[in-house]
C-alpha positions, 0 to 999 in steps of 0.5 A: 807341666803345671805343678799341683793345685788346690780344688775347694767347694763348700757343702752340698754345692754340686761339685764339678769333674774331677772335683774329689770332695763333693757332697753325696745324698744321705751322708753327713754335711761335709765341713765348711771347706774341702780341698784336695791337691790335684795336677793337670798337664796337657789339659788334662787333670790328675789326682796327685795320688797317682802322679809320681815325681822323677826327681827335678826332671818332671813327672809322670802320670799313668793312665790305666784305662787308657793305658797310657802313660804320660811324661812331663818336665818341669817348666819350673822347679816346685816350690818347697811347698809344692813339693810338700804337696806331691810328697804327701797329697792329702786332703784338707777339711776346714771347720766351718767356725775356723772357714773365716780365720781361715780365708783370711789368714791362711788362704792367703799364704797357700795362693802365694804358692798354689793355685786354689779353684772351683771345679764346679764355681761353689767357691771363689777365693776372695783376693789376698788382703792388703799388707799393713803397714806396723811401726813398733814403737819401744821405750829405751832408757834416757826417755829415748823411743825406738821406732821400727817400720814393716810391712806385714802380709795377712799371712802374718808375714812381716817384709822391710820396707824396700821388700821386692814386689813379688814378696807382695800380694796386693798391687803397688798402687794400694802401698802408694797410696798407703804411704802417701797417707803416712807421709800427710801424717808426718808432714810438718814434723821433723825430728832434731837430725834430719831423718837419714836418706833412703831410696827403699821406700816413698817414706820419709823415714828410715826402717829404724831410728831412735829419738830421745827426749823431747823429739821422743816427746813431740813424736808421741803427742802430735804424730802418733795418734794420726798414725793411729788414726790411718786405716792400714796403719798399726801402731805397736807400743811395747809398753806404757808412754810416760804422759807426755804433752805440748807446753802451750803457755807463752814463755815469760823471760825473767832476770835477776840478779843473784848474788854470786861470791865468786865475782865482786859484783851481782851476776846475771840470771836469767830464767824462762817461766813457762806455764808457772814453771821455771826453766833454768836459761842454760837448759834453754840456752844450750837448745838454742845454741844447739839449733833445737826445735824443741825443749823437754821440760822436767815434768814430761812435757816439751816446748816448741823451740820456734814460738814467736816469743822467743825470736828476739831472744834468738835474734839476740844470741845470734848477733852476739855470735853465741848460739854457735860458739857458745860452750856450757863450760865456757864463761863469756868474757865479762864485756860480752856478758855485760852487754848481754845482760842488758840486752836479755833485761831488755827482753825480759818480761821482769826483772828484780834486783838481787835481794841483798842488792835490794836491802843495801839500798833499802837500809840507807833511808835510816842509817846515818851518815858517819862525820869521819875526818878526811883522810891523813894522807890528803894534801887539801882542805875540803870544802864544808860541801866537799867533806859532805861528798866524801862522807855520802861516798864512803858511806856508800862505798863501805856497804859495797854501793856505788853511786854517782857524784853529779855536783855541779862542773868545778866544784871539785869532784876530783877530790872528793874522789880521791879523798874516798880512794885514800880513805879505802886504801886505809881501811884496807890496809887497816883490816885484818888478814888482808894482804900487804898490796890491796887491789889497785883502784881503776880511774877510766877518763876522756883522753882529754881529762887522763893527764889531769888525774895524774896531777891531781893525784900527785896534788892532794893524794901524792901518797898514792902510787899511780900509773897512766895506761893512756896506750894499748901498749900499755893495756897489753895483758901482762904490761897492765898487770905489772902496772896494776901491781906496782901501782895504787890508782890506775888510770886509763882511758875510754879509748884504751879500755874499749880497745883492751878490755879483756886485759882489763876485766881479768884484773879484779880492782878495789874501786871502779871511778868513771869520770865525765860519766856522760861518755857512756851515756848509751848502753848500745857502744863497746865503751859502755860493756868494756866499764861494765865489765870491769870487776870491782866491787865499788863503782862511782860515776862523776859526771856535771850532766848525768841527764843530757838528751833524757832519762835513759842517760840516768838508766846507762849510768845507773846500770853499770854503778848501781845495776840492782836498782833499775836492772831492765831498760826497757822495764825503765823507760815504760814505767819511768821515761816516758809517763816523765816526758808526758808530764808526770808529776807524780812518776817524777817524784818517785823516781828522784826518791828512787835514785836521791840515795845514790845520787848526790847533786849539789850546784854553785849557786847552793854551795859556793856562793862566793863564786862570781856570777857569770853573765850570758849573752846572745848576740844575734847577727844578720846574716850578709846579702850574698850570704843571706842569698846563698843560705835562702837557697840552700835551705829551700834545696834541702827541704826539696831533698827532704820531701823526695825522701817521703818514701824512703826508710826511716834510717835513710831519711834520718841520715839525709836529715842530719847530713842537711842540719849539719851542711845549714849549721856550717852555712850559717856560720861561713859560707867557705865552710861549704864551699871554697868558692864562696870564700869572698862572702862575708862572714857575719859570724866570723868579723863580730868574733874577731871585733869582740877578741880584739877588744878583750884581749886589748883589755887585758882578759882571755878567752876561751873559744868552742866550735864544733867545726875545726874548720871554723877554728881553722877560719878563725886561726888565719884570722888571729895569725894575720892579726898577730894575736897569741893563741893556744889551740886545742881539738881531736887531732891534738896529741896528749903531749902537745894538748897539756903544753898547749893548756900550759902556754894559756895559763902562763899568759903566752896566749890570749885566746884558747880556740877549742872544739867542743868535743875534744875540750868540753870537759875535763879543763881547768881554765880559771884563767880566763873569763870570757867564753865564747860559743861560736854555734849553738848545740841543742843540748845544752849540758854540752855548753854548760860543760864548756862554760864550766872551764872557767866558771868553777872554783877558783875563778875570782872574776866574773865570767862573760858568757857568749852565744853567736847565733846567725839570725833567721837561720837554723841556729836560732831553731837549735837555740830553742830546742836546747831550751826546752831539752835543759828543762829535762835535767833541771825537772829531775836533779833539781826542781820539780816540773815538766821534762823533755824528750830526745832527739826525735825524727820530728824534732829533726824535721822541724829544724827545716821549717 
C-alpha cells in the first residue's frame, strides 16, 4: 500500500480527478493553498475519510459503487505523522498572507513525511531549502567564548554536525561546498591547542569548544566577521563582545634597571612597549615559555606572538633553554640571569640605568674626595699616588660604586686594594647593628696571580683572615661556605669560579675585586656571567689594560662593576665604538667624561718618575736560504688555500685564516716547529736568542723570555740545557706549586733566564729581578706585550730595563708588528691623550697578513 499523501492547488486553478479542493463558479475565492489527505494503492486514489486502518497490518478501503472492498498490508509502517493523518483526515487551508511563511517554513517539514502534489499541476512544491549552517557564540566568565556548531533544517530543525544523511533535505554536495567555504574562512587560524580530531564532519572544528583570552580575542577580530560574511552561515552571539582588536604597533623591548632591595645590586627589567603601552616581560615571558601564538593585552586587544620583531628575543630564550623549563615561580640562577640580561640589553630598543644608580654617578662630579688616613692595620707605606687611589676607591666604594683601577702594571694596584678592603672592614665593624662577622670580601684572579693575593695579603694586610679556593673541591657549596665563614678575603680563581659558580653566587660577599680584568673582556664566555653574578654590592676591576682590541672591552668591564652606566652593548657600540673608530673626536671626549669618574689611570711616566726608563729595541733578522725558501713556498700555498675558500662561509673561511697565520708565525720562528723534518734548517731566530743570553748572563743580568709557542721554549730549553746554563720555566702546563717554586729559584739567583709562555705568565709576576725582556714573536696587541715587559719594569726595578722584539724580516711578523702599532693608538686615544683610535681584528685585517 502507499501511505496517505497531501494534494494542493491554488484558487480558481482547474482542479484535477480526485483533487477534493477545487474552485466552483459563484462561490468565494477559496484560500491561498487547499490540501487535503488522500491514499492510493493499487493505482487507485481514495479519500482518507473512507479508509480504515487495521492495526499495524494494513488498510482497507470500500468501494460502494463497485461494491468492492479492497485490502492492503503495510510495505512500511507509517510514520507518526502519517499516522496522524489517517487518525484525523482533515483538510488545510492556508492564508494567502501566511502561503509565503508557509512553503517556506512548513512545507518543508510536512514533504519529510508526506508526499504533497498537484492533481491537476496548479501547484508545484518548490524544493526544500538548504540547511544552515549556525555557530552560536556565548560569553563566559574570564573573557572566555563558547562556540557551538549545528546544522538547521528550514524547518527549524537544528542536527549535529555528523547527523545522518536521510536527517537532510538537500543533497550532500551542497554541505560540502558549504563547508569548504568555512574551511577557506578559518584557514590560517588555529587556536593555542589544536582544535580536538574528529571524523564527524569536513570541518576542522569540533561541534563545541571554548577559547579563552586572547584566542577568545583574535577569534572574534579575524574569523568572525568572515564567517558572517559567508551565505549560508549564520552566526549567533548571545550577547555583546567586548571591543576587541589587533595590536599592529611594532613591539619595542626596553630594559632597565631598577632598584630591587632584595639583592645587593640593580636587578634587571625588562618590558615591552607596544602601541605606547607597557606590557610587563613576565606576561610576555610566560606566553613564550608557553609556546603562545598570541598575548592578550589589558585593554582588549591582543598581540601576534610571531611578529618578526620578537624573533631574536625568541631566539634568545631559547638557546638559553628558558622557554621550556622556565617557571613563573622560579629565580634563574644569578650567572644565567647576568647573561640574559646582557643579551636581552642587546635586544633592547632602549636601555636606561636605574635612577638611583644615575644619581650616584651624577653626584660624584661636585663631591670631594675625603683626605682619609690609610688604614691602621696596613702593613705599608702608600705612595702619594697610591693614597690618592685609595681615597678615589673608598669614595666610590662608600656610595655603593664600583669602579675600575687602570694604573699602569707595577704600580702597586694590589695595595691600594687591600688598602680599601681593610678600610671597609673597618667601617663595618664600626657600624651600629651590624654583626660581629661581616660578609667576607671576593678576590677572583688568573690562576697565575691567586698565590700572589695570599702573600701579599699576609704582607701589607696580615690582619686579614684569608682562604685560597684554587679547586673545585674547595668551591664545593658547603666546603666554600665554611671557608667563606672563617675567613676575611676569599680569593679564587677565574677557572674555579666558572666551573662552581652557583656555589659562588648563593653567597652574598661585602666586595667584589677582579684582578687582571681583561680576563673577562668578552660578555659572550661563562667567566664573564659567573663574575657577573656574584652578589656584592661594591665591585672594583683592576686591570693595566682595560681597552685591548677596542671599546667594547671597556663595555665588558663596565658592565659587571658599574652596570647602570652603559646597560646595552649594542646601544654602546653604535653611539660610542663605532663613530670613535671612524675618527670621532667629539664622541671620544664624551666618552672619556663619561666614564673619568669610575675610571682612574695613572702611568709611570706621571707618577713614578724615579723608575728607570726602559729601552726597547727591534732586532730585525733574516731569514736563512733553506729557510727563506721554505717560508716563500709555504706562504704562496696558503694564499692559494685562501682564494679557493673565496666561496665558503665566512666562519670557515676565518677558521682556515688563522690556522694559516698561525702555521706562518711559527715558520718564521723555526722551521721544526712545522715539521720535524726540517729540523736541520737553521733558525735565524733561535741562534740570535741564544747570542743575546749568553752575553747578558755572561754579564751578570737576567732575563725574562715570552713565546706564545711552548714549542719554541721547548727549542730554546735544549739549547739552554746543552749549554749548561740555569733556568727556570713557566707555561700552561705548570702546576700552582711548581709554578711559585719556579718563580722562587730566579728570584734567588738559581737561574739566569726565566723562559715564559705569554698567556700563562703575562700578568700577575713580580720579576724585578731581571732587567732584560726578550719577546721572541710579536703579537698584535700590544697591551699583551706591554703586560709581559711589566714583569719587571714596576716598582722596585732600580736598574734600566732592556727590552727586545725579534722580528723574523720579510715575514709575516713584520705585518703583525704594525698592526699592533696602529691597535695601541685605541688604548692610548681613550686613557690618556686625545687622537685617533682603532678597531678590532677584522676578516680583512686577517686577510692582509697574507699579502
Amino acid at each position: 500500500a502507499t501511505g496517505p499523501a497531501l494534494t494542493a492547488a491554488e484558487p480558481g486553478a482547474a482542479a484535477g480527478a480526485g483533487d477534493a479542493l477545487q474552485p466552483h463558479p459563484g462561490e468565494p475565492v477559496r484560500p491561498a493553498l487547499d490540501l487535503r489527505p488522500v491514499l492510493r494503492f493499487d493505482g487507485v486514489q481514495y479519500d482518507v475519510a473512507g479508509v480504515r486502518r487495521i492495526g499495524d497490518h494494513g488498510l482497507a478501503a470500500v468501494d460502494f459503487d463497485a461494491g468492492v472492498l479492497r485490502l492492503a498490508p503495510f510495505d512500511r509502517a507509517p510514520s507518526e505523522v502519517q499516522a496522524a493523518v489517517l487518525a484525523a483526515p482533515e483538510e488545510l487551508a492556508v492564508p494567502a498572507e501566511e502561503s509565503a511563511e508557509f512553503v517556506g517554513t512548513h512545507l518543508p517539514a510536512l514533504l519529510r513525511h508526506v508526499p504533497i502534489f498537484s492533481a491537476d499541476g496548479s501547484f508545484t512544491p518548490p524544493p526544500p531549502p538548504p540547511a544552515t549552517l549556525v555557530l552560536r557564540v556565548d560569553r563566559l566568565s574570564g573573557d572566555r567564548l563558547a562556540l557551538e556548531w549545528r546544522w538547521r533544517r528550514a524547518d527549524g530543525q537544528e542536527l549535529r554536525l555528523g547527523a545522518p544523511e536521510d536527517e537532510f533535505d538537500e543533497p550532500l554536495a551542497h554541505r560540502s561546498a558549504l563547508l569548504d567555504r568555512v574551511h577557506a574562512a578559518l584557514a590560517g587560524w588555529e587556536p593555542e591547542s589544536p582544535w580536538p580530531a574528529t571524523s564527524l564532519t569536513a570541518l576542522p572544528v569540533p561541534e563545541t569548544a571554548v577559547l579563552g583570552d586572547a584566542d577568545a580575542a583574535s577569534f572574534a577580530v579575524e574569523v568572525l566577521p568572515a564567517l558572517e560574511a559567508l551565505a549560508g552561515v549564520e552566526v549567533a552571539v548571545s550577547d555583546p563582545l567586548p571591543p576587541y582588536r589587533e595590536e599592529v604597533a611594532v613591539p619595542e623591548l626596553a630594559v632597565t634597571r631598577v632598584d630591587d632591595p632584595r639583592t645587593d645590586w640593580l636587578d634587571l627589567g625588562v618590558l615591552v612597549t607596544v602601541g605606547g603601552r607597557r606590557v610587563a616581560f613576565q606576561a610576555l615571558f610566560i606566553a613564550l615559555a608557553k609556546g603562545a601564538k598570541r598575548l592578550k593585552l589589558v585593554d582588549n586587544s591582543y598581540l601576534k606572538l610571531d611578529r618578526p620583531e620578537l624573533d631574536p628575543l625568541k631566539a634568545l630564550l631559547e638557546e638559553a633553554g628558558l622557554l621550556r623549563e622556565w617557571e613563573p615561580e622560579t629565580n634563574l640562577p644569578p650567572a644565567e640571569r647576568a647573561r640574559l640580561t646582557s643579551d636581552f640589553e642587546d635586544l633592547a630598543e632602549f636601555a636606561e640605568p636605574a635612577v638611583a644608580w644615575r644619581q650616584l654617578v651624577r653626584s660624584l662630579e661636585d663631591a670631594e674626595v675625603a683626605p682619609i688616613a690609610p688604614p691602621a692595620d696596613l702593613r705599608a707605606d702608600l705612595r702619594p699616588y697610591q693614597l690618592d687611589g685609595f681615597r678615589r676607591l673608598a669614595f666610590l666604594a662608600e656610595r655603593g660604586l664600583g669602579g675600575i683601577l687602570a694604573d699602569d702594571m707595577g704600580l702597586g694596584k694590589t695595595v691600594q686594594t687591600l688598602a680599601l678592603l681593610l678600610h671597609l672592614r673597618e667601617l663595618d665593624r664600626s657600624a651600629e647593628g651590624q654583626d660581629a662577622a661581616p660578609r667576607p670580601f671576593l678576590v677572583v684572579a688568573p690562576t697565575s696571580v691567586a698565590t700572589n693575593w695570599v702573600r701579599e695579603a699576609e704582607r701589607f694586610a696580615p690582619g686579614l683572615r684569608v682562604a685560597l679556593v684554587s679547586s673545585t673541591r674547595g668551591a664545593r657549596a658547603d666546603s666554600l661556605a665554611a671557608a667563606a665563614a672563617s675567613a676575611d678575603l676569599v680569593v679564587t680563581t677565574y677557572s674555579v669560579l666558572r666551573l662552581a659558580a652557583p656555589a659562588f653566587h648563593a653567597l652574598r660577599w661585602r666586595a667584589l675585586v677582579i684582578d687582571e680584568a681583561q680576563a673577562v673582556k668578552n660578555p659572550a664566555t661563562k667567566s664573564h656571567a659567573a663574575v657577573a653574578g656574584v652578589r656584592a654590592p661594591v665591585r672594583l676591576a683592576l686591570t693595566g689594560t682595560p681597552v685591548e682590541n677596542h671599546l667594547g672591552d671597556l663595555w665588558s668591564i663596565l658592565a659587571i662593576v658599574a652596570p647602570g652606566l652603559f646597560p646595552s652593548r649594542r646601544w654602546f657600540t653604535e653611539h660610542w665604538r663605532r663613530p670613535i673608530e671612524r675618527g670621532n673626536v667629539a664622541r671620544l671626549a664624551e666618552l672619556r667624561d663619561r666614564v673619568r669618574p669610575l675610571l682612574l689611570r695613572r702611568t709611570k711616566e706621571l707618577v713614578a718618575p724615579e723608575l728607570p726608563p726602559k729601552q726597547e729595541q727591534t732586532l730585525e733578522l733574516e731569514l736563512a736560504p733553506a729557510h727563506r725558501r721554505l717560508y716563500d713556498a709555504t706562504l704562496q700555498r696558503e694564499r692559494q688555500k685562501l682564494l679557493d675558500l673565496l666561496d665558503e662561509d665566512e666562519s670557515r673561511q676565518r677558521f682556515i685564516l688563522y690556522r694559516s697565520i698561525t702555521l706562518l708565525r711559527m715558520l718564521a720562528l723555526d722551521a721544526a716547529l712545522i715539521d720535524a723534518a726540517h729540523e736541520q734548517v737553521p733558525s735565524a731566530k733561535l741562534d740570535a736568542l741564544l747570542e743575546q743570553l749568553d752575553d747578558v748572563i755572561q754579564e751578570g743580568h737576567r732575563a725574562l723570555v715570552f713565546s706564545q709557542f711552548t714549542t719554541f721554549l721547548d727549542r730554546i730549553q735544549a739549547r739552554l740545557e746543552r749549554a749548561g746554563a740555569a733556568f727556570a720555566r713557566l707555561d700552561g702546563s705548570t702546576s700552582m706549586k711548581r709554578r711559585d717554586a719556579e718563580i722562587a729559584r730566579f728570584r734567588a739567583g738559581e737561574a739566569g733566564v726565566f723562559l715564559i709562555s705569554l698567556k700563562a705568565g703575562g700578568v700577575g709576576l713580580n720579576l724585578t729581578e731581571a732587567d732584560y725582556v726578550f719577546l721572541a714573536d710579536p703579537w698584535w696587541n700590544p697591551a699583551v706585550e706591554e703586560q709581559a715587559i711589566d714583569r719587571t719594569h714596576r716598582i722596585g726595578q732600580e736598574r734600566q730595563v732592556m727590552v727586545y722584539r725579534l722580528v723574523a724580516a720579510g715575514t709575516i711578523e713584520q705585518k703583525v708588528l704594525a698592526l699592533a702599532a696602529r691597535k695601541g693608538e685605541l688604548a692610548e686615544s681613550l686613557l690618556d691623550a686625545p687622537g685617533g683610535a682603532g678597531a678590532g681584528l677584522t676578516s680583512g685585517e686577517l686577510r692582509a697578513l697574507l699579502d
